[in-house]
C-alpha positions in Angstrom: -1.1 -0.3 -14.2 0.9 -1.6 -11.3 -0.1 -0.9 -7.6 2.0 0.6 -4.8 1.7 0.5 -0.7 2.9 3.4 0.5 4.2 2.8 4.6 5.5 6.1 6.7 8.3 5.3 8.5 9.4 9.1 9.2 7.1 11.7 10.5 6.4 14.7 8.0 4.1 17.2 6.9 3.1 16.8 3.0 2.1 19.7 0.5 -1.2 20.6 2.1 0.9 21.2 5.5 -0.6 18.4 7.1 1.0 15.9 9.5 1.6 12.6 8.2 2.8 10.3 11.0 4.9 7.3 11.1 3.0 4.3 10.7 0.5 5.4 8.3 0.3 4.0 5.0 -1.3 4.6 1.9 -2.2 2.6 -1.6 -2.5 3.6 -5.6 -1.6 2.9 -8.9 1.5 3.9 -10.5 3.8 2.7 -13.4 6.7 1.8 -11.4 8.1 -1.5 -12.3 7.5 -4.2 -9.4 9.7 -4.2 -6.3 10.4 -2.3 -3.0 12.1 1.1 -3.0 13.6 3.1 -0.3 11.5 6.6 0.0 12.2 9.9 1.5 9.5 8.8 4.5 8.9 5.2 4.3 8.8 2.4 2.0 7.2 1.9 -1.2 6.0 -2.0 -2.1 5.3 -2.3 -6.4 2.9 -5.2 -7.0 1.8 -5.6 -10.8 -2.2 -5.1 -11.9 -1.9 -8.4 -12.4 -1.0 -10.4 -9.4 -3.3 -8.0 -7.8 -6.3 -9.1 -9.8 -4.9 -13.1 -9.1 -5.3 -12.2 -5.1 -8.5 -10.9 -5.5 -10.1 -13.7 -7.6 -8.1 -16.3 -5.3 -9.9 -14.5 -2.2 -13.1 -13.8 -3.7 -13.0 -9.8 -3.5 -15.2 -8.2 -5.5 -15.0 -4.5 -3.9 -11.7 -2.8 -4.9 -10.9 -0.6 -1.2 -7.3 0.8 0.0 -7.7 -1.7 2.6 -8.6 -4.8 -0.1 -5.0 -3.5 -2.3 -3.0 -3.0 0.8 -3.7 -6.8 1.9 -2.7 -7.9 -1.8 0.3 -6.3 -1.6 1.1 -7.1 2.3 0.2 -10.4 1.1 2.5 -10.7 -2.2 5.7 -9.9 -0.1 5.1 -11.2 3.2 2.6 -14.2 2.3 0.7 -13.7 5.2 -2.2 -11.3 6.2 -0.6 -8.6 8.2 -3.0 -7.6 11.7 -3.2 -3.9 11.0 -1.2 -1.8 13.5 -3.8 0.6 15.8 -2.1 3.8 14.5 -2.4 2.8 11.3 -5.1 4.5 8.6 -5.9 3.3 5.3 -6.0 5.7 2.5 -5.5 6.0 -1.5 -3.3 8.6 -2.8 -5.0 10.4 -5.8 
């Protein structure tokens, strides 16, 4: 399985009718191939299972968190650890 960060670039409300705001962002796994991809609201970053588990390993996490995979991935295509922007929540789609 293959991870994806989720970031809102567009205001919208989702299928419970709540308000998702620009800024927000939002991790999980998928079987997308790796890559970024335009999306209706935002931006969607693929990282493989793989390099995910290599970042972990290589920065001693041992707790797997939205906030932990969002690093990774911030990580794998920015190689840098990204401050996290104060409207900004952290959560795992399901």
């Amino acid at each position: 399985m293959n991870w994806f960060l989720y970031e809102v670039t567009k205001d919208f409300l989702d299928e419970d009718g709540e308000l998702t705001r620009a800024g927000e962002s939002g991790v999980g796994e998928c079987s997308m191939q790796p890559g970024i991809m335009e999306a209706p609201y935002g931006t969607m970053y693929v990282v493989s299972g793989k390099d995910i588990k290599s970042y972990f390993k290589e920065h001693n996490i041992k707790h797997l968190s939205a906030r932990n995979v969002k690093k990774a991935i911030i990580n794998y295509y920015f190689k840098k650890d990204r401050p996290p922007q104060s409207n900004e929540s952290d959560f795992i789609f399901d």
